[in-house]
N, CA and C atoms as an extended XYZ file, in Angstrom:
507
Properties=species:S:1:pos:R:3:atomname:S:1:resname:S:1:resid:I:1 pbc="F F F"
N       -58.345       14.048       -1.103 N   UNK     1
C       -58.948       14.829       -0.046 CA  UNK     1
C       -59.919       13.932        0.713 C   UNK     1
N       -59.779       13.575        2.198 N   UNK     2
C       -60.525       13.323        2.925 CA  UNK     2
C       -61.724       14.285        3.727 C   UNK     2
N       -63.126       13.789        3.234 N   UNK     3
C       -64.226       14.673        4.468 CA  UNK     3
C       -64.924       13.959        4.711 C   UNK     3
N       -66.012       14.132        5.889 N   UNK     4
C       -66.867       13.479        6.526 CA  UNK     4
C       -68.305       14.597        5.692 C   UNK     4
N       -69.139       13.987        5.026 N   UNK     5
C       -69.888       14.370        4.199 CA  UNK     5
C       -71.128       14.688        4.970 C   UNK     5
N       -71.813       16.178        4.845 N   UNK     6
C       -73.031       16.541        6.297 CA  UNK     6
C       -73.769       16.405        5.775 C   UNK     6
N       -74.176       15.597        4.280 N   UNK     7
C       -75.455       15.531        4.111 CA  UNK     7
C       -75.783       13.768        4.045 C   UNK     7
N       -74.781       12.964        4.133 N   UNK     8
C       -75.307       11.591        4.125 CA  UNK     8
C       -74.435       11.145        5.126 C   UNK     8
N       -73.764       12.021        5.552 N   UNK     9
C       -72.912       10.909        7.185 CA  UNK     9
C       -71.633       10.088        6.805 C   UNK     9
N       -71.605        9.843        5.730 N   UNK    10
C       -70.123        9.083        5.469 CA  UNK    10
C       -69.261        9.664        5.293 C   UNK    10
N       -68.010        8.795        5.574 N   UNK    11
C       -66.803        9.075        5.401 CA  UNK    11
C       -65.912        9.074        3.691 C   UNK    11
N       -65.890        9.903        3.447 N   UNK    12
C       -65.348        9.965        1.721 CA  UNK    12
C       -63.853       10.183        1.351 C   UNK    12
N       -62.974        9.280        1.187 N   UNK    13
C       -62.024        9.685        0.827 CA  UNK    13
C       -61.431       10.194       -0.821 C   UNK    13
N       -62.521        9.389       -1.306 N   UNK    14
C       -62.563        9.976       -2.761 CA  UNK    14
C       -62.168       11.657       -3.379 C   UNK    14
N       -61.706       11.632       -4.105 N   UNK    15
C       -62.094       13.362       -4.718 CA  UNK    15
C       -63.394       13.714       -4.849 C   UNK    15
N       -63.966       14.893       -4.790 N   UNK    16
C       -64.906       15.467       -5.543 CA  UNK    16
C       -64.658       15.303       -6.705 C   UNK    16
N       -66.401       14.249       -7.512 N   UNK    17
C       -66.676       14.383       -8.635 CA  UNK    17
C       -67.039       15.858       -9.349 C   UNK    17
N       -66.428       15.652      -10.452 N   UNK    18
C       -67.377       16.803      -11.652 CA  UNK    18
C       -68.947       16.551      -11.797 C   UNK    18
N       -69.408       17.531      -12.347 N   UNK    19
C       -71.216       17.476      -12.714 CA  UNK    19
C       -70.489       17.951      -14.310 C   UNK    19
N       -71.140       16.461      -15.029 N   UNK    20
C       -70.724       17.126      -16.472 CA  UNK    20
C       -72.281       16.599      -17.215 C   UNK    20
N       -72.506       17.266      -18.514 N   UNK    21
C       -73.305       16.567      -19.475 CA  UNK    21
C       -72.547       16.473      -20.844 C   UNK    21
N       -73.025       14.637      -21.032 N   UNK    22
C       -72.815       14.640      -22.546 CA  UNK    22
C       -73.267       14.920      -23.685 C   UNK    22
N       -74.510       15.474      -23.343 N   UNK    23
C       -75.081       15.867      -24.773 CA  UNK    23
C       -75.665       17.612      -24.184 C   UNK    23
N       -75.484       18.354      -24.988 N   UNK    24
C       -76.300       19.773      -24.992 CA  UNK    24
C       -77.825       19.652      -24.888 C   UNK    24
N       -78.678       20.639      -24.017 N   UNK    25
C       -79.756       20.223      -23.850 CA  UNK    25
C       -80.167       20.493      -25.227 C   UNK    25
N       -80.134       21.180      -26.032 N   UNK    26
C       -80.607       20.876      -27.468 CA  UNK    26
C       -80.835       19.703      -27.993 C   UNK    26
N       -79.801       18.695      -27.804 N   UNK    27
C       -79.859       17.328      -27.953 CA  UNK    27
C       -81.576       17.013      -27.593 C   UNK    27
N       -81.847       16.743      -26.554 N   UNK    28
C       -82.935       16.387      -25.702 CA  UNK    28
C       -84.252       16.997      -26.237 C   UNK    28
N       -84.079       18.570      -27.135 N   UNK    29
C       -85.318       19.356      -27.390 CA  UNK    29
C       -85.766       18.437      -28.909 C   UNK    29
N       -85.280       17.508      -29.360 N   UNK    30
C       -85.205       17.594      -30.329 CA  UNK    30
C       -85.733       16.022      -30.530 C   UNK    30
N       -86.598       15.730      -31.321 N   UNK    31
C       -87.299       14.461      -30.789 CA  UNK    31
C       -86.493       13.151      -31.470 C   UNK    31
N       -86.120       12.103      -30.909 N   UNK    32
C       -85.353       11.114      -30.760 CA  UNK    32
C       -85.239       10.706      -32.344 C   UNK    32
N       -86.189       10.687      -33.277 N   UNK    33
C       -86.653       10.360      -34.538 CA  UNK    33
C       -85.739       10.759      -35.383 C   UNK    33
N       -85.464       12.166      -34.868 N   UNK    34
C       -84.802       13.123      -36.237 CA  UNK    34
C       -83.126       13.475      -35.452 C   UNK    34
N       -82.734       13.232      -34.427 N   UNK    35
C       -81.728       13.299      -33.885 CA  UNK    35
C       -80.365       13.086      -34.610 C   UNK    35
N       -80.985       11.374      -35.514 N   UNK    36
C       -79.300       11.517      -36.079 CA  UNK    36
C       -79.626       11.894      -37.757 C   UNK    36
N       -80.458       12.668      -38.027 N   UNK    37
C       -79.961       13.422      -39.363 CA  UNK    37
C       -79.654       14.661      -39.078 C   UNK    37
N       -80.511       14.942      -37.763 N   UNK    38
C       -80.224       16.664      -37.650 CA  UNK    38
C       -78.940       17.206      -36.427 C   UNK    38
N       -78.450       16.095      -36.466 N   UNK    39
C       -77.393       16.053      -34.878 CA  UNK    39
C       -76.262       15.531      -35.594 C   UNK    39
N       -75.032       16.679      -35.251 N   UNK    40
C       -73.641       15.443      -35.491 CA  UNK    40
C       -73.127       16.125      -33.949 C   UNK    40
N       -72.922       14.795      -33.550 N   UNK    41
C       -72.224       15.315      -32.046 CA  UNK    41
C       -70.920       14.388      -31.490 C   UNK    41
N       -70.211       14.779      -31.303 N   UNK    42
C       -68.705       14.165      -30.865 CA  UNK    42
C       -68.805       14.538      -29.277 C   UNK    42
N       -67.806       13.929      -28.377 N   UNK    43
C       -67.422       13.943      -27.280 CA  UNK    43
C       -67.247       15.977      -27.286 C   UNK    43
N       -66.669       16.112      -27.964 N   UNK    44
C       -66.252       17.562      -27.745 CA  UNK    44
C       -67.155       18.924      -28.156 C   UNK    44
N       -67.905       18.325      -29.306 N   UNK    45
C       -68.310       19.872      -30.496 CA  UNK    45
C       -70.044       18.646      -30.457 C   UNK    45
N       -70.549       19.778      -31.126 N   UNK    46
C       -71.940       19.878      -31.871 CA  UNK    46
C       -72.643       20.583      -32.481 C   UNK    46
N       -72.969       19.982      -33.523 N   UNK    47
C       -73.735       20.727      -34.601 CA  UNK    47
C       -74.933       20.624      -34.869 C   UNK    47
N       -75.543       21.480      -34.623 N   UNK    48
C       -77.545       21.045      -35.091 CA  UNK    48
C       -78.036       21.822      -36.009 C   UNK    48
N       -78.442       21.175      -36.847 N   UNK    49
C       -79.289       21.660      -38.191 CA  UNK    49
C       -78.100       22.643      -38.904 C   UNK    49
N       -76.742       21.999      -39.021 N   UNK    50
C       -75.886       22.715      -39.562 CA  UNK    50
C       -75.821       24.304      -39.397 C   UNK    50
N       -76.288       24.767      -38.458 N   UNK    51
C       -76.095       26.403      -38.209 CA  UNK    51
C       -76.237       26.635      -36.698 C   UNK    51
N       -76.129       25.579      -35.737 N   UNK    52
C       -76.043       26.183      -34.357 CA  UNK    52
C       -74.841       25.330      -33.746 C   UNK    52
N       -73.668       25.602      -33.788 N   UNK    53
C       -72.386       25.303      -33.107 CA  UNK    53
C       -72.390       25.378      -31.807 C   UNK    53
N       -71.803       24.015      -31.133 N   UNK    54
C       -71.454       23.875      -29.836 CA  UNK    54
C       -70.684       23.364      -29.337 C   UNK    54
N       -69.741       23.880      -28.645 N   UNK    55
C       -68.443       22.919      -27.953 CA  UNK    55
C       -68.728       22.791      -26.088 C   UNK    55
N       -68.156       21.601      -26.214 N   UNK    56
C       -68.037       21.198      -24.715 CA  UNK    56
C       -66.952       21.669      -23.858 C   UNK    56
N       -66.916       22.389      -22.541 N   UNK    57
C       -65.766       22.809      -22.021 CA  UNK    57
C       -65.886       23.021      -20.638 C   UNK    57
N       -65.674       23.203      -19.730 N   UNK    58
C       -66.161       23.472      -18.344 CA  UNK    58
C       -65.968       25.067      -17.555 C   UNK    58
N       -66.844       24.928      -16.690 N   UNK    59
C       -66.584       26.242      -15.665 CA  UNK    59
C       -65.944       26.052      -14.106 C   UNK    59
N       -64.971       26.392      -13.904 N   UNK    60
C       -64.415       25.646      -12.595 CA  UNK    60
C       -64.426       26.487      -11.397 C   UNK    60
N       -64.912       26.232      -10.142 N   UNK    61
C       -65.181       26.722       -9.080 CA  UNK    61
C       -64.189       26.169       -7.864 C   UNK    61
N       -63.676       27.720       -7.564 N   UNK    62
C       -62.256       26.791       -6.353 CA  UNK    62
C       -63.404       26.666       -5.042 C   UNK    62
N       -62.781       25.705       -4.375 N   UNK    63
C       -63.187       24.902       -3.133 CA  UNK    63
C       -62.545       26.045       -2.288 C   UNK    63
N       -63.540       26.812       -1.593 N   UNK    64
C       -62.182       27.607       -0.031 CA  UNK    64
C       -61.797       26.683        0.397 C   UNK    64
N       -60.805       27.443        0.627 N   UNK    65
C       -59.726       27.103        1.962 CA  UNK    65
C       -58.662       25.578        1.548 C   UNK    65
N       -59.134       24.929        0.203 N   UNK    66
C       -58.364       23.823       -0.343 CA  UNK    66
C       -57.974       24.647       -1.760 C   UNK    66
N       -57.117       23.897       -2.134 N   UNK    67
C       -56.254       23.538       -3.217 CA  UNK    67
C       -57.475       23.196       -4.595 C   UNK    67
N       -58.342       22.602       -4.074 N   UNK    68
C       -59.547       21.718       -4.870 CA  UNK    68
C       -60.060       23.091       -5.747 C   UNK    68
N       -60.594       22.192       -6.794 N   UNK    69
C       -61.383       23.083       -7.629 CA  UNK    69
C       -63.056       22.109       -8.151 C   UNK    69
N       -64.322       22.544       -8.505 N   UNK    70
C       -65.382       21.978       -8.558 CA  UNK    70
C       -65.735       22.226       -9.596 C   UNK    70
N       -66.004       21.403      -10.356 N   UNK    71
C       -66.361       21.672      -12.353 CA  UNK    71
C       -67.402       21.319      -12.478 C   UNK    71
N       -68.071       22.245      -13.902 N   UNK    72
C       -69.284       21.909      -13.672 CA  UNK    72
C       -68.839       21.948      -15.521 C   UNK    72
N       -68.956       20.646      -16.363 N   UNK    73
C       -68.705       20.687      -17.506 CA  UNK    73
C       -70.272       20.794      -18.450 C   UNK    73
N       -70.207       22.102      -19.294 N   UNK    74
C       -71.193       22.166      -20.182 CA  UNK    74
C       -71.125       22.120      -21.289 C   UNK    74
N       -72.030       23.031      -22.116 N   UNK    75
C       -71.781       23.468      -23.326 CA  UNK    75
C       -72.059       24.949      -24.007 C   UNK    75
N       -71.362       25.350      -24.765 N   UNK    76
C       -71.780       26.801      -25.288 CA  UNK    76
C       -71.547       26.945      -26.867 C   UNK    76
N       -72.613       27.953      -27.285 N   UNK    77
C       -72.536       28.098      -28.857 CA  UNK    77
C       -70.893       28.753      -29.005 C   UNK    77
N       -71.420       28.893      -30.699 N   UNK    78
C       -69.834       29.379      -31.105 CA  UNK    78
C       -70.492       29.908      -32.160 C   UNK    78
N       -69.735       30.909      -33.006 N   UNK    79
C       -70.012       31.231      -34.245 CA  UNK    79
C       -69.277       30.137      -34.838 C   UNK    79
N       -69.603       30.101      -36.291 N   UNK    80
C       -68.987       29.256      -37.243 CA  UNK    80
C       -67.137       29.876      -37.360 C   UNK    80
N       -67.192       30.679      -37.138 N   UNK    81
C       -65.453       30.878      -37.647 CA  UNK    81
C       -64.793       30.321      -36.115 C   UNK    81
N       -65.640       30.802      -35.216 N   UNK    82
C       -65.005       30.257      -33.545 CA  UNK    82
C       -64.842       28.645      -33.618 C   UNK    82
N       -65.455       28.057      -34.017 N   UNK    83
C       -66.143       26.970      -34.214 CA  UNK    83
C       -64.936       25.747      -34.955 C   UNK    83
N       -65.036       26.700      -36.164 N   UNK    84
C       -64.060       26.152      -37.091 CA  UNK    84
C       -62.094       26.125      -36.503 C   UNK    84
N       -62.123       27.656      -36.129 N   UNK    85
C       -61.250       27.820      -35.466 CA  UNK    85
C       -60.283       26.271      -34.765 C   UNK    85
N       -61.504       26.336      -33.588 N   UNK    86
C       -61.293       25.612      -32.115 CA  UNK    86
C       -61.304       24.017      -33.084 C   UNK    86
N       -62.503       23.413      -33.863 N   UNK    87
C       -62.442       21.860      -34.938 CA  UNK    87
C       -60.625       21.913      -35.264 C   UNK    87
N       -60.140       23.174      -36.157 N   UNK    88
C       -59.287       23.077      -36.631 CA  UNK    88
C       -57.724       22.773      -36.096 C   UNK    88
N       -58.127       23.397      -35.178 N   UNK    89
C       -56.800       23.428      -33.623 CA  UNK    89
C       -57.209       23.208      -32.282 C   UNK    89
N       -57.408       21.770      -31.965 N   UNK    90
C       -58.130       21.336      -30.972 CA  UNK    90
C       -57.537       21.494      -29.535 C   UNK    90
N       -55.992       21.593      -29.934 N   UNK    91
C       -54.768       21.325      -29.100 CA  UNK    91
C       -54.204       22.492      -29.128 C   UNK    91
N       -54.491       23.394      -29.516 N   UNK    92
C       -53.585       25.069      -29.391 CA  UNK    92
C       -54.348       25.957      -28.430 C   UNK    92
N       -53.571       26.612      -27.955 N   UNK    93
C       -54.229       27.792      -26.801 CA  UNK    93
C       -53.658       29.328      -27.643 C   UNK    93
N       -53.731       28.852      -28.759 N   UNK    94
C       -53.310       30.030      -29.781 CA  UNK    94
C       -54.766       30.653      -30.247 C   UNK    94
N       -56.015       30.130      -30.088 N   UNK    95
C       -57.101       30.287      -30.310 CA  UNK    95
C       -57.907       31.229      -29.636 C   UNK    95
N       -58.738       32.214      -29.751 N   UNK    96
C       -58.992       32.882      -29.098 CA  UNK    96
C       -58.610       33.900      -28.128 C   UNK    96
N       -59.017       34.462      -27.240 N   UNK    97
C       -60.412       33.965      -26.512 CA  UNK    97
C       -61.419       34.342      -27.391 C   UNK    97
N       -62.853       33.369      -27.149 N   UNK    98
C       -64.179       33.619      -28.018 CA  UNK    98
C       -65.130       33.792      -27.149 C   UNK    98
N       -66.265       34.722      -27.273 N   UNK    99
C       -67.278       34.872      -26.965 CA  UNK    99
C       -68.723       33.730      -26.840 C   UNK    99
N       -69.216       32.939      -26.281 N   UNK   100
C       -70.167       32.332      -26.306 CA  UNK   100
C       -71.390       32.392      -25.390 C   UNK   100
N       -72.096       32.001      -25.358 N   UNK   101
C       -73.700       31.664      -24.418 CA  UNK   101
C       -73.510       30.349      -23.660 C   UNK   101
N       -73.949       29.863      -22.594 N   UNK   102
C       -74.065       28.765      -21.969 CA  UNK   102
C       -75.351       27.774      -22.480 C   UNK   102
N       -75.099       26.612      -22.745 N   UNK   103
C       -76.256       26.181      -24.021 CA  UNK   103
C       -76.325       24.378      -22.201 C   UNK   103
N       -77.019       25.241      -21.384 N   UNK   104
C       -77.417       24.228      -20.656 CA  UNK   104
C       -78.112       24.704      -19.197 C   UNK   104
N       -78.792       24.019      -18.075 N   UNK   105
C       -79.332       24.482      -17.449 CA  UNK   105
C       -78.858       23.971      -16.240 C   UNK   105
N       -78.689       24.429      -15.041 N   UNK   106
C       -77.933       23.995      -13.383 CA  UNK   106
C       -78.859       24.338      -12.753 C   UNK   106
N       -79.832       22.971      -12.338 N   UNK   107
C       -81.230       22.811      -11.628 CA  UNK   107
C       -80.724       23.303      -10.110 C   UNK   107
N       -79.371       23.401       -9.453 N   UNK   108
C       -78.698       23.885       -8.412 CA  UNK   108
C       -78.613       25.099       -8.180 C   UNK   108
N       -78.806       25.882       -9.533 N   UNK   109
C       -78.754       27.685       -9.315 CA  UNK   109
C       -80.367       28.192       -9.255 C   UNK   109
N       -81.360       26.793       -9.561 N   UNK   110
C       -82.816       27.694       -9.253 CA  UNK   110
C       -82.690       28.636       -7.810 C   UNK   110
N       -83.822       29.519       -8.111 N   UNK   111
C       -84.677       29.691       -9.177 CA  UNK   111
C       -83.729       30.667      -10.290 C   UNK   111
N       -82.569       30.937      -10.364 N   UNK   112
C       -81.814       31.737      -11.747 CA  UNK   112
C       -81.406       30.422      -12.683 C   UNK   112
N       -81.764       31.381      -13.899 N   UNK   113
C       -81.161       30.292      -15.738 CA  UNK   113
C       -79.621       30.701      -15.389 C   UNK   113
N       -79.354       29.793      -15.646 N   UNK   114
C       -78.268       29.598      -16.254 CA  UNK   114
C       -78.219       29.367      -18.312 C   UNK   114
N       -79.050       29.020      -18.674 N   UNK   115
C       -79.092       28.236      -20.015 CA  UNK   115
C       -78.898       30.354      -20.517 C   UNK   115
N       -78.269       30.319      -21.664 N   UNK   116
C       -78.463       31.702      -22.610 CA  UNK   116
C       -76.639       32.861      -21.450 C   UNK   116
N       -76.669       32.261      -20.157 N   UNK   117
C       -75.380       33.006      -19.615 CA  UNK   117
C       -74.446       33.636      -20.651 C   UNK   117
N       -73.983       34.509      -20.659 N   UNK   118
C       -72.500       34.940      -21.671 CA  UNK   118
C       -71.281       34.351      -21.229 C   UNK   118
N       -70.590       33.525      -21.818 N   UNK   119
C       -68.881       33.449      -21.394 CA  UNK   119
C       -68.347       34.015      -22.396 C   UNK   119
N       -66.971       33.887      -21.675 N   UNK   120
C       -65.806       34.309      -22.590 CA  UNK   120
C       -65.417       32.900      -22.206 C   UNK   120
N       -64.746       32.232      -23.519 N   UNK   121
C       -64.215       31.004      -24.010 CA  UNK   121
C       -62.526       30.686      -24.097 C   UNK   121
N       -61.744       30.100      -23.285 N   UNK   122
C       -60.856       30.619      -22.820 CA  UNK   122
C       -60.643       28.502      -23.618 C   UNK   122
N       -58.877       28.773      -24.284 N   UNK   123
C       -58.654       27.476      -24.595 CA  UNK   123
C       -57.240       27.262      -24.475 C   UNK   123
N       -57.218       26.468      -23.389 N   UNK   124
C       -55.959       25.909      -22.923 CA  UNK   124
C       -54.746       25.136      -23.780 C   UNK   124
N       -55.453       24.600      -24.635 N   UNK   125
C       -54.815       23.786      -25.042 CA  UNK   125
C       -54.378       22.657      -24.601 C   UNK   125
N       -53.229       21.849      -25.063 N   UNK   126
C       -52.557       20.444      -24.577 CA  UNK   126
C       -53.961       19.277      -24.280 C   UNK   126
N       -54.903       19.176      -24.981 N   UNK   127
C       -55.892       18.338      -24.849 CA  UNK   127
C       -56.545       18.628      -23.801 C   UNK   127
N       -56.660       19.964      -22.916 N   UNK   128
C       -57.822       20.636      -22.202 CA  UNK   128
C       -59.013       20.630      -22.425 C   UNK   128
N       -59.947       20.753      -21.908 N   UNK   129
C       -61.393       21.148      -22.466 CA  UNK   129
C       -61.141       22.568      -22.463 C   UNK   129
N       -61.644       23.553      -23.051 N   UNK   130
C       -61.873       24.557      -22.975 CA  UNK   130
C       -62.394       25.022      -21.331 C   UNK   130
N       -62.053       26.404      -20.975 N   UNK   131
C       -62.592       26.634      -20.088 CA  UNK   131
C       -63.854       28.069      -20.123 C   UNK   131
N       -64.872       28.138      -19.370 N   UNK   132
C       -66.020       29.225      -19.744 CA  UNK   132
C       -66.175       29.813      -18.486 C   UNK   132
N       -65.683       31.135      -18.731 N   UNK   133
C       -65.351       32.411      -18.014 CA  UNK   133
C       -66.507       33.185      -17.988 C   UNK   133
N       -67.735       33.443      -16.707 N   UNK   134
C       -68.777       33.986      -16.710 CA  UNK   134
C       -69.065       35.429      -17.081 C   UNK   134
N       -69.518       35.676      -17.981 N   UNK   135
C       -69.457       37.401      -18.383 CA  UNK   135
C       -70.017       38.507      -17.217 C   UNK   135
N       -71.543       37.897      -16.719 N   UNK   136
C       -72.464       38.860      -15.959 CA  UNK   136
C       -71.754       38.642      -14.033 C   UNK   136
N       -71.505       39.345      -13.794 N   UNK   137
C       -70.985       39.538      -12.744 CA  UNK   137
C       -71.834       39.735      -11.519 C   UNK   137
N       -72.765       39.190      -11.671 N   UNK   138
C       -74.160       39.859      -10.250 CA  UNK   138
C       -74.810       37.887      -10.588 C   UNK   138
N       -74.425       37.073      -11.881 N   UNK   139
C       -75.025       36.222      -11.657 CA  UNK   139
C       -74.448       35.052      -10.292 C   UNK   139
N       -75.581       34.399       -9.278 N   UNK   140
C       -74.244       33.660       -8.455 CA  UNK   140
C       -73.676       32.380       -8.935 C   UNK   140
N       -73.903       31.950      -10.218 N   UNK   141
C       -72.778       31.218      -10.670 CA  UNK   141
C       -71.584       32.032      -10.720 C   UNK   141
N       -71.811       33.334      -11.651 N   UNK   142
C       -70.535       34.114      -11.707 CA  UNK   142
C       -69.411       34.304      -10.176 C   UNK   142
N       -70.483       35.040       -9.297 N   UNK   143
C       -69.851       35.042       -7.889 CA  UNK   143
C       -68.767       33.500       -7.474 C   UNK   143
N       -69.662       32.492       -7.416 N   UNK   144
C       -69.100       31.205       -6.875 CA  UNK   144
C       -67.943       31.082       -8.112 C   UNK   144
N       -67.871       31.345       -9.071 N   UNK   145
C       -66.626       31.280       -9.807 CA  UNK   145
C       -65.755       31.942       -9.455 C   UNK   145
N       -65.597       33.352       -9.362 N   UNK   146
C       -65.325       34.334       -8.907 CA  UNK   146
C       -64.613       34.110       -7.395 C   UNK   146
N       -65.322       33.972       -6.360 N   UNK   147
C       -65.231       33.934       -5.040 CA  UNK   147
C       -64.888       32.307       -4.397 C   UNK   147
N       -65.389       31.687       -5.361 N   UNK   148
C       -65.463       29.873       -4.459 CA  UNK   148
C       -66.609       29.199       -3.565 C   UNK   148
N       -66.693       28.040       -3.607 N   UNK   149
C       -67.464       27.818       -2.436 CA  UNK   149
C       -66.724       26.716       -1.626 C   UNK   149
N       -67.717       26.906       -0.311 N   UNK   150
C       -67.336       25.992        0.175 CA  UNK   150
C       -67.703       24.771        0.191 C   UNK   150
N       -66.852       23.484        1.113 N   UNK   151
C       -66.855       21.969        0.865 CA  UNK   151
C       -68.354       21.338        1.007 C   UNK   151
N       -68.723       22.222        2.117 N   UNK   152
C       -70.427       21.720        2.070 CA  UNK   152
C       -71.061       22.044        0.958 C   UNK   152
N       -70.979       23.132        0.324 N   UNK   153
C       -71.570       23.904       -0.882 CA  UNK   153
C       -71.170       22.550       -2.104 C   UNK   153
N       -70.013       22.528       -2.289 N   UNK   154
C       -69.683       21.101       -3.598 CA  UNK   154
C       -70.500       20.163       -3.182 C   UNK   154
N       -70.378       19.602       -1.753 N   UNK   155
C       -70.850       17.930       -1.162 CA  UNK   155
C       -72.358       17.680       -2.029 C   UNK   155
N       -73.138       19.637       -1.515 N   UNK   156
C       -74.190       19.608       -1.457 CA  UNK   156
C       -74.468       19.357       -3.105 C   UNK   156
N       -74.203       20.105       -3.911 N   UNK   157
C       -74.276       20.543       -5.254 CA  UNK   157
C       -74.219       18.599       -5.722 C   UNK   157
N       -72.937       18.117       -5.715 N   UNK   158
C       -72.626       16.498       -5.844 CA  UNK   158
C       -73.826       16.176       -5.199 C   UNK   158
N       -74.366       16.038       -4.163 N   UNK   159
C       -75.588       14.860       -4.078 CA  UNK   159
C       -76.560       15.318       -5.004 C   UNK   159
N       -76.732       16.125       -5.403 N   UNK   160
C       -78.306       16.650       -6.174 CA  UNK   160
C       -78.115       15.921       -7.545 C   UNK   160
N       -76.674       15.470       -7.849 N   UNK   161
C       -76.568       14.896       -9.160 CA  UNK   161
C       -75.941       13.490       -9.211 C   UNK   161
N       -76.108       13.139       -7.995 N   UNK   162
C       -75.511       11.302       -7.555 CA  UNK   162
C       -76.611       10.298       -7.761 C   UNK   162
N       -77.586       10.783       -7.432 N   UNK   163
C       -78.553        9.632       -7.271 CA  UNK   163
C       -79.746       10.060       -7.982 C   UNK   163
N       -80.286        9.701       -8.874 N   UNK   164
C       -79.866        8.965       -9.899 CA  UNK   164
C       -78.965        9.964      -11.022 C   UNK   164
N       -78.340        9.106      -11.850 N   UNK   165
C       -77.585        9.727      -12.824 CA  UNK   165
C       -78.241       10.783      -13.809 C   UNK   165
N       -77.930       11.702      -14.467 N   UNK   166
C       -78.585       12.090      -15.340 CA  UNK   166
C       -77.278       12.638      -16.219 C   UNK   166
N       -78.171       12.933      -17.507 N   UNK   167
C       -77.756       14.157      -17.985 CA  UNK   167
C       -78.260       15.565      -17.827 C   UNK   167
N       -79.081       15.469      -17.002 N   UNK   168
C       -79.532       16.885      -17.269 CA  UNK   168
C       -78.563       17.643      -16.040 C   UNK   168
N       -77.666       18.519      -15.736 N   UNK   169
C       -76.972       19.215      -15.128 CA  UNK   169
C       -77.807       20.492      -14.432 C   UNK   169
């Protein structure tokens, strides 16, 4: 997809990037010291203090009027059997659907949390990430899932997380 970008003037032929984080903000609450006895964390799942489960998966937002879609990859709890479930069959869409919370924060939806949101946990399978289906229907993450935004709306959302890098989403 080619656009001419209205918030820095260039010409982009690139795709729209994702906004993802690699670690759950839990990661971060948790002081650097004690991280790797009380943290097991993989690309995909996480576990803290052996009783708070978390998998990585995204929420995807269609682009109007394109084909495009805009991801915003997080994380959400699980119960232990969801948990085990999804560890056990990483690759099946035989799983679920599961209930979870959004275990992260989108400095783009101030002044509304996002962190504590309800999804429904939806798993594709074939080496997918999971996908997280917004429960509350009045929130406007939910809407922009729901409804889409537009190309200025992504451009805009992408610069707030281009310069400089973070993890924090």
């Amino acid at each position: 997809m080619s656009y001419k970008c209205i918030l820095c003037g260039n010409e982009h032929d690139e795709d729209l990037f994702d906004v993802s984080s690699t670690k759950p903000d839990v990661y971060f609450a948790i002081p650097e010291s004690e991280r790797e006895s009380r943290i097991h964390l993989t690309d995909d799942t996480c576990v803290v203090d052996h009783g708070l489960f978390l998998i990585r998966g995204i929420i995807e937002i269609p682009i109007i009027d394109t084909e495009a879609t805009f991801a915003f990859g997080m994380w959400a709890t699980q119960s232990w059997d969801h948990f085990d479930a999804y560890q056990s069959f990483p690759e099946s869409s035989n799983i679920g659907p599961f209930p979870g919370q959004l275990e992260g924060y989108l400095r783009c939806y101030e002044p509304h949390q996002t962190r504590g949101l309800r999804v429904t946990v939806i798993f594709p399978g074939g080496g997918l990430r999971p996908k997280f289906i917004l429960v509350d229907p009045d929130h406007p993450l939910a809407q922009d899932q729901r409804n889409g935004i537009s190309i200025e709306r992504a451009l805009w959302i992408q610069h707030q997380y281009s310069d400089p890098p973070t993890n924090d989403v």
